[in-house]
C-alpha positions in Angstrom: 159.3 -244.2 -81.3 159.0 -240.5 -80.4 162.6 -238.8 -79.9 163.0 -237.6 -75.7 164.5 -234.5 -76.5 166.3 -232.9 -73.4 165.1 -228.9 -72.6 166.9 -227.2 -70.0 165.5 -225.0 -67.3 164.2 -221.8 -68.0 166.6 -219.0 -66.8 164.8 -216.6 -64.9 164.6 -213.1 -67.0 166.8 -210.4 -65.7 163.8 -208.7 -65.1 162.2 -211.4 -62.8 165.7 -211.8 -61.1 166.1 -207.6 -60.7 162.5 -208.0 -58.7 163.4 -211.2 -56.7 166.6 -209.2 -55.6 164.8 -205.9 -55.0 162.2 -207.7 -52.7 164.7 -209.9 -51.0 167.1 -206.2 -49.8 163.5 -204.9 -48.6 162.7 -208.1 -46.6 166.2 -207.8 -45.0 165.7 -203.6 -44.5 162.2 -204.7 -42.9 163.9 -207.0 -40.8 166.4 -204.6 -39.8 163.7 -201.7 -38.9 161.9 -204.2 -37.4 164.5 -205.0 -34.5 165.4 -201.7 -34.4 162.1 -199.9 -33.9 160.9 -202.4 -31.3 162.7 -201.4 -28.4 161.6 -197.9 -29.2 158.0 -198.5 -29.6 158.3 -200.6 -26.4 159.6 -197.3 -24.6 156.9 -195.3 -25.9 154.7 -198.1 -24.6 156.1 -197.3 -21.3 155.6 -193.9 -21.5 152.1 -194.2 -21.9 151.9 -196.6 -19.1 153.0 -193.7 -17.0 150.7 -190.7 -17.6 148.0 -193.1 -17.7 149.6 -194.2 -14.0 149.5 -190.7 -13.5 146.0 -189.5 -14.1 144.5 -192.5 -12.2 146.4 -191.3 -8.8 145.4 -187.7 -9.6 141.8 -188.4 -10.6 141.3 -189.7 -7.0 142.2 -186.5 -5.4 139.3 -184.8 -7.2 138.0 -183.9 -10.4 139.4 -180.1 -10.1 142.7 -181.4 -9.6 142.2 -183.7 -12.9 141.6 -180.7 -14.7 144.2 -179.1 -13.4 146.8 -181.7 -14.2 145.4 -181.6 -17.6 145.6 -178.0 -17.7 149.9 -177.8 -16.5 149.6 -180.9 -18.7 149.4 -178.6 -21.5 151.4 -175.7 -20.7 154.4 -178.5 -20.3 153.7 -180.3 -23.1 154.8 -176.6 -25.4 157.7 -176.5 -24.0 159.4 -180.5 -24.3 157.6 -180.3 -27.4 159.6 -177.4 -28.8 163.1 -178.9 -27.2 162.3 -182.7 -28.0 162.3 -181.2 -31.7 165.4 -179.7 -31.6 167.1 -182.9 -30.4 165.7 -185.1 -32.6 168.2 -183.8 -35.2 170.3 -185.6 -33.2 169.2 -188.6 -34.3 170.3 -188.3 -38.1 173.5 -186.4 -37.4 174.9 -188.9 -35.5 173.3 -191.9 -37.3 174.9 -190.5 -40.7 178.8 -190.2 -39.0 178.2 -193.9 -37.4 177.6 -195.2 -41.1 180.5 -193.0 -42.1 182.0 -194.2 -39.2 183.4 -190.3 -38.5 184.0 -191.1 -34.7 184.6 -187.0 -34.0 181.5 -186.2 -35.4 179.6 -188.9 -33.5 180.9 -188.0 -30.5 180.5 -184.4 -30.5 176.5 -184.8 -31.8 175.8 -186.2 -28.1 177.9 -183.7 -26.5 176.5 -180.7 -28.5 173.0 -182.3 -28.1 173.7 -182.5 -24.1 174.0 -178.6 -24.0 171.3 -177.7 -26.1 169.0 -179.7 -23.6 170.4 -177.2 -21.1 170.2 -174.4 -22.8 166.8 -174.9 -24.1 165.4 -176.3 -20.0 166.6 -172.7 -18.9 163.6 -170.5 -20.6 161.3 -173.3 -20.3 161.6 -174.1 -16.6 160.9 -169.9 -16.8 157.6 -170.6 -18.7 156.4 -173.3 -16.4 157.0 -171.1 -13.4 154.9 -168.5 -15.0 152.3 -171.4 -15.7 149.4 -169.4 -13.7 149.6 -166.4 -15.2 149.2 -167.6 -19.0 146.3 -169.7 -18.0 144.7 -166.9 -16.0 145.6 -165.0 -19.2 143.5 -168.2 -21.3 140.8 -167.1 -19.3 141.2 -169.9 -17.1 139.5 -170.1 -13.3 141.6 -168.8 -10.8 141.3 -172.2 -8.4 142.6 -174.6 -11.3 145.1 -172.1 -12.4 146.8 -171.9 -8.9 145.8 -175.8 -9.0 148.4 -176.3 -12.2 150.9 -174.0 -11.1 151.4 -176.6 -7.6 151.8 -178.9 -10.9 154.1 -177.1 -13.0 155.9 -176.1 -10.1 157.0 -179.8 -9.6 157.5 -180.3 -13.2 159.5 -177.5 -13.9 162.9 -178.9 -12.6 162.6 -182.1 -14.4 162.6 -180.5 -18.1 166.5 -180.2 -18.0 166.9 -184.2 -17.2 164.0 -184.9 -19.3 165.7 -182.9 -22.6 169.0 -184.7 -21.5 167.5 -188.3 -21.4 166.2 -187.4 -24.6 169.4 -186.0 -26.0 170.8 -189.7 -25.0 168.5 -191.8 -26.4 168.4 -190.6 -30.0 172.2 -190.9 -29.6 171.3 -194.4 -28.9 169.0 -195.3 -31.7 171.8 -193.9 -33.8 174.2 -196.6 -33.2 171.7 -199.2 -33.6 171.7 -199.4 -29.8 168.2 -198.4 -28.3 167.7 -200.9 -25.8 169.4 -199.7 -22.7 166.7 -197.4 -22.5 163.6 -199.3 -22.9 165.7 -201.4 -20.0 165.4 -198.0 -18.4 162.0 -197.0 -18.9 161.0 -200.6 -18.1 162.5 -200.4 -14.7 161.0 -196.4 -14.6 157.9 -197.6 -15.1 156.9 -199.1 -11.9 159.2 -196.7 -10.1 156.9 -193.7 -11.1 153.8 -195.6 -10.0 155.5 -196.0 -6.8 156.3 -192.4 -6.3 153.3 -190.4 -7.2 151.2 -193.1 -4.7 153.6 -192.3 -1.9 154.1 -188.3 -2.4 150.7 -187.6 -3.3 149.1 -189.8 -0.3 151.7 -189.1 1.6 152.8 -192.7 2.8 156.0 -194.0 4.8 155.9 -190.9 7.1 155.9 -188.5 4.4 154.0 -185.8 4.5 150.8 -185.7 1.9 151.9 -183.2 -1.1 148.5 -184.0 -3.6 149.9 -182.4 -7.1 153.0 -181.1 -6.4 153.7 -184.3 -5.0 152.8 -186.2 -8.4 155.3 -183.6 -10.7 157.5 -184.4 -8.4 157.9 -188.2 -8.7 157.7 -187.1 -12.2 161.3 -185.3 -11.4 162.5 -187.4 -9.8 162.0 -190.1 -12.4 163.2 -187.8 -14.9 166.7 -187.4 -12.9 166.9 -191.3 -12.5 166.4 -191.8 -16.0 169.3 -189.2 -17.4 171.5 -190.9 -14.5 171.3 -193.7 -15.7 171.4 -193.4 -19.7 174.4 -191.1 -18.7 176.2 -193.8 -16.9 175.5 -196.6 -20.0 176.8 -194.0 -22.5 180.0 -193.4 -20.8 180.4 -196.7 -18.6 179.2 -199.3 -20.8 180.5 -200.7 -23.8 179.9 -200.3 -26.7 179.1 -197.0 -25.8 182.2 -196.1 -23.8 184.3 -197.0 -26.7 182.8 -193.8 -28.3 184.3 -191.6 -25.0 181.4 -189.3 -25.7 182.9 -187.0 -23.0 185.7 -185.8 -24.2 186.5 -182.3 -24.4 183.0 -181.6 -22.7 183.6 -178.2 -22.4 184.8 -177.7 -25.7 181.8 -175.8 -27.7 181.4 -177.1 -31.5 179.3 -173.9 -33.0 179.0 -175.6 -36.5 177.8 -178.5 -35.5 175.2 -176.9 -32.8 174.2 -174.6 -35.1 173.4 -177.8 -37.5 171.4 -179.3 -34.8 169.6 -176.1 -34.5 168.9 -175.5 -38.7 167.8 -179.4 -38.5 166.0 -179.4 -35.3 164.0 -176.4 -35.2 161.6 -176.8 -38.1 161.0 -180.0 -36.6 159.9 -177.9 -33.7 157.9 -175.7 -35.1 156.0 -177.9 -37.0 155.1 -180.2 -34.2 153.6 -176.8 -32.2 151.9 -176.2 -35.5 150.3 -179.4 -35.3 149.5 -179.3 -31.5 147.6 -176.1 -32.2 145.7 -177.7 -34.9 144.1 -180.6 -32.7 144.1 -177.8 -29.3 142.0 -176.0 -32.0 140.0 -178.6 -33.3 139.2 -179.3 -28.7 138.1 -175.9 -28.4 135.4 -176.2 -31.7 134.1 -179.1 -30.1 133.7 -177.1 -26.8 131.6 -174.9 -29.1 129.3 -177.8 -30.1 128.2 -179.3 -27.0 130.0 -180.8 -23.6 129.2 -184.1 -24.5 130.9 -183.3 -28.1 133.6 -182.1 -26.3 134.1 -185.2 -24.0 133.3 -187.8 -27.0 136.3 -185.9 -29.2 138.8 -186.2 -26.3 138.2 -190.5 -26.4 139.1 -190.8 -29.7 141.6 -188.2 -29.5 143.1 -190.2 -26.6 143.4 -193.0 -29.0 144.9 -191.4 -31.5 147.7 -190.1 -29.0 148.2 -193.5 -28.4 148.9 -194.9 -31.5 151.0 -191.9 -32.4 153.2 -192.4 -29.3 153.6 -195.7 -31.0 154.2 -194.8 -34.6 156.8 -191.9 -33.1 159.1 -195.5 -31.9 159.0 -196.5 -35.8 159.3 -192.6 -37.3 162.5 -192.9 -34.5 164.0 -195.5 -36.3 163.3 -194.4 -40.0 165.4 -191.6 -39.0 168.3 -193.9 -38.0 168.0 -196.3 -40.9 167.9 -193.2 -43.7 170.5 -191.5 -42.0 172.7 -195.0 -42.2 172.0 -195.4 -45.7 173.1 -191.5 -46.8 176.3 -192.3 -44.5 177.0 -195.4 -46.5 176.1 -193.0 -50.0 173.7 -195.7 -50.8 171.0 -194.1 -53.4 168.9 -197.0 -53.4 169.3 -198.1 -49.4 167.7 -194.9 -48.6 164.5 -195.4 -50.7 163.7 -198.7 -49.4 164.6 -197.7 -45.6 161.5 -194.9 -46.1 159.7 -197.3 -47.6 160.3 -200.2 -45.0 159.6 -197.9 -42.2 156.2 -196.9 -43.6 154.8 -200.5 -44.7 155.7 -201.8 -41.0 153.9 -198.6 -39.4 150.8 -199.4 -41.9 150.5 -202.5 -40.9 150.6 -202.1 -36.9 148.5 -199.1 -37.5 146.3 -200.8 -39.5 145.6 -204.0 -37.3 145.1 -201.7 -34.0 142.7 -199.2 -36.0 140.7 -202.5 -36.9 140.8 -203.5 -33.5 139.7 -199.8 -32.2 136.9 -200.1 -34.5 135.6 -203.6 -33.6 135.9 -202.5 -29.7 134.8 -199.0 -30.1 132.5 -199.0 -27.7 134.0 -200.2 -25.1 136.8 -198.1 -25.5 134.3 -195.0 -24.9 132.8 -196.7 -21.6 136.0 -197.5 -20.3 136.5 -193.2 -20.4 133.4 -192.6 -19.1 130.7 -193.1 -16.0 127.9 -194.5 -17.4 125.6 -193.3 -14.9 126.2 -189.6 -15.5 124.1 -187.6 -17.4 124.3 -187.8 -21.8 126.4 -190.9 -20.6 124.7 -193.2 -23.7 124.7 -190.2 -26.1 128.3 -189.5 -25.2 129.3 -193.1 -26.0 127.4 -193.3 -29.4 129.3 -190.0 -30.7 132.8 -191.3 -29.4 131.9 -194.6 -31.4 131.4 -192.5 -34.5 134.2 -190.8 -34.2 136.5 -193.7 -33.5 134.9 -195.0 -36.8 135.4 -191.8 -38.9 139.2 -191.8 -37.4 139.6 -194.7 -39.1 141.7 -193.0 -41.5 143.1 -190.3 -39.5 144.8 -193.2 -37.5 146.5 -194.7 -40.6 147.6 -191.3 -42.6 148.6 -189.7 -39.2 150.8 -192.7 -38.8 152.6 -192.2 -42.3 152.9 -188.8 -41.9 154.8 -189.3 -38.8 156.9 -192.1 -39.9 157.8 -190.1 -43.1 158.9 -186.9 -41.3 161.3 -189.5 -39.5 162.8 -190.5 -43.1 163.2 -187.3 -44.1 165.1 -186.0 -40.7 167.4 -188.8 -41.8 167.9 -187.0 -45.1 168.5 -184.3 -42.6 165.5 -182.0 -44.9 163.2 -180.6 -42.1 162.2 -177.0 -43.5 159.4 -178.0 -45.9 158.1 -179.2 -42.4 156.3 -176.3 -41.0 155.1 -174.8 -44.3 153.6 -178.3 -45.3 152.1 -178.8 -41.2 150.9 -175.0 -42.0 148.7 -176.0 -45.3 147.4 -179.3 -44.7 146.7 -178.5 -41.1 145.0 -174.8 -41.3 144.6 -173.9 -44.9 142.7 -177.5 -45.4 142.0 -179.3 -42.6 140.9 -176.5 -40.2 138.8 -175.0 -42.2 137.3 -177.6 -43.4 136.8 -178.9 -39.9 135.2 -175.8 -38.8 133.0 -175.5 -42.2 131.5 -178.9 -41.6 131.1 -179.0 -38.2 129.6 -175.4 -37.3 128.4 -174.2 -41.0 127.0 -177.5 -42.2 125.9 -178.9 -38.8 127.7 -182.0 -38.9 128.8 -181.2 -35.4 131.6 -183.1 -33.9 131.7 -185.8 -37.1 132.5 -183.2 -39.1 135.9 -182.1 -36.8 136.9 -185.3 -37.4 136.3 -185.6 -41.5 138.7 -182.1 -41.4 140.8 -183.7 -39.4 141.3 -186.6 -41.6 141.5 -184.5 -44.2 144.2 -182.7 -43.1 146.5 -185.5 -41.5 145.9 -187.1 -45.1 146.9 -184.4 -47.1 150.2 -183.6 -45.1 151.2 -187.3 -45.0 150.8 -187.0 -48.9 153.2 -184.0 -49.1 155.7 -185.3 -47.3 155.9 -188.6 -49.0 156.1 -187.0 -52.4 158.9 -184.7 -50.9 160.8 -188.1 -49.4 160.5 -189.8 -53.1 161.7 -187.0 -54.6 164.8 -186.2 -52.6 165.4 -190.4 -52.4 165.4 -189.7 -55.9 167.5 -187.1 -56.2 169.8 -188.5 -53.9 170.0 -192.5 -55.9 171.2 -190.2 -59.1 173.5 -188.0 -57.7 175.2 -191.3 -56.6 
């Protein structure tokens, strides 16, 4: 009779177990981004929801008036642009003393980041007020010009609020707190929709105000909105436990200038950026009109699903910035990495889905009874297919600049935005499109390009200072 001989279980190698372990802390960091970047991609859901509310109401009071709004639309976008940069370093100042739980510091990031926003709305409301003059300067028509300045007029005064709601809810995201103001912007939402249909039309006995009337709903909004993310911070817990308040007139130059250091490469790279894709418009102006109005649909996708990858680069920020609080080498790694798989994946299953409705999307943008209408479609079709990629490295590249604020290393930003942007992709953009006569198609190959090659730089400069950082602990 053959002998039963008893064998024991295999052990599981220390190897196998060191990679069971490994992918169990990513699951729970993907988890954790996860719920926190939700919220904040919400938001910037509802931030879409009203511009796009926005441009329908305008659109009906004429076509010059569109292109007017789009105009201001520009000339305010420079300057938030410039100051939402600047606050952003908020974000991993005050995420890194929450994980160090340094209450002063904390504390004083909001209030330092409160009078920046103030600062910062004083030469911008200037440049809005001036808006006429640069565009007449752009060589812009005199009707639209005095058309946006009605526009930027009403705008103007919002920019302080605006900078201040923003100052507040990257103070949010950094204590792990960012609902309150998708709460906020859900009830905003409507509330703008409201507003511009009743000041522009001029309903409930009010008298009609067209544009003006529009940026100023947009104000308004903008005031209700820093009211009431003021009120949460200091009124509601656990946010009043914080007293964020204190000593408000006490001005921390140290830490202010930190915001600044952080805050303005940020800046600077993000105007670099803008004039790369205003530059890659006005090359398609060159081509054709119908290039011109094919490149703006698919570059109104991509502004979409940037708006949402910017909710998840928000909360890379947060997460690195907990993990170098906590001196936690490893923790910051695999928040970068968490971040970047979950935008790749959302990223990825939209771009499918832009591809498989592509043309749709371009008829929803356009009248298809207008002249080019079917040759307009067809290019925006391409180009939604040729974005494929622009969509998904775009996405990384934003979601990695958001690790590294949280390793508070912003100055590579501009110098990396300035070669991938103009060195490669511009030129390369104007090479193919102009020079090779790839037209419009090949604006979009440069721009992939480009987006590709920056997201590439900055996640070999994330690895290596994740690195750096896991042996210096």
């Amino acid at each position: 009779m053959d002998e039963i001989v008893e064998t024991k279980p295999a052990r599981p190698s220390r190897y196998g177990l060191t990679r069971w372990v490994v992918g169990r802390e990513l699951a729970v960091e993907l988890s954790e981004t996860t719920k926190l970047a939700l919220p904040m991609v919400l938001t910037q859901v509802g931030q879409i929801a009203m511009i796009t509310t926005d441009l329908a109401f305008i659109g009906r009071i004429g076509t010059e008036a569109l292109a007017a709004a789009a105009l201001a639309g520009r000339v305010y976008l420079v300057c938030v642009t410039f100051g939402f940069g600047v606050l952003a370093a908020i974000a991993p100042v005050a995420a890194q003393a929450f994980a160090a739980d340094n209450l002063a510091v904390l504390r004083r990031s909001l209030r330092m980041g409160l009078c920046a926003a103030l600062l910062l709305s004083l030469p911008m409301m200037a440049f809005a007020f001036h808006g006429e003059h640069i565009l007449l300067a752009l060589g812009q028509g005199p009707d639209v010009s005095r058309l946006a300045q009605q526009y930027l007029r009403g705008l103007a005064w919002g920019v302080a609020p605006a900078l201040c709601f923003q100052a507040i809810r990257n103070f949010m995201a950094a204590v792990n707190r960012p609902e309150p103001v998708f709460w906020i912007m859900l009830t905003a939402t409507p509330m703008n929709g409201l507003l511009v249909y009743v000041l522009i039309y001029g309903k409930l006995g009010l008298p009609r105000l067209d544009l003006f009337g529009a940026a100023l709903a947009t104000t308004l909004v903008n005031c209700g909105t820093f009211s009431a993310g003021l009120w949460v911070a200091t009124m509601r817990r656990p946010f009043r436990d914080y007293h964020v308040l204190v000593d408000l007139w006490r001005f921390d130059w140290p830490l202010m200038r930190q915001l600044i250091v952080i805050g303005a490469p940020i800046s600077v790279a993000s105007l670099i950026g803008y004039g790369f894709f205003t530059a890659a418009a006005l090359l398609a102006g060159l081509i054709s009109p119908s290039a011109l109005a094919a490149h703006q649909i698919a570059f109104q996708v991509a502004a979409i699903l940037f708006m949402l990858s910017f909710g998840i680069s928000m909360a890379a920020a947060v997460r690195v910035g907990h993990a170098v609080g906590r001196n936690d080498g490893p923790g910051v790694k695999r928040a970068g990495l968490a971040a970047s798989l979950l935008g790749i994946v959302i990223t990825a299953i939209l771009t499918l889905t832009v591809i498989a409705a592509r043309f749709e999307i371009a008829v929803l943008f356009l009248d298809q009874s207008a002249d080019d209408a079917d040759a307009t479609i067809g290019l925006a079709a391409k180009l939604l297919l040729v974005g494929a990629s622009f969509f998904i490295s775009d996405s990384v590249a934003n979601i990695t600049a958001g690790s590294l604020r949280g390793l508070k290393d912003t100055r590579v930003l501009f110098v990396f935005a300035g070669i991938a942007y103009w060195l490669i992709g511009f030129s390369l953009s104007y090479a193919l499109s102009l020079k090779m006569g790839l037209g419009a198609i090949g604006i979009w190959i440069g721009l992939s390009i480009g987006t590709t090659v920056y997201a590439g730089l900055l996640v070999l400069r994330f690895l290596l200072l994740a690195n750096r950082f896991t042996l210096q602990r």
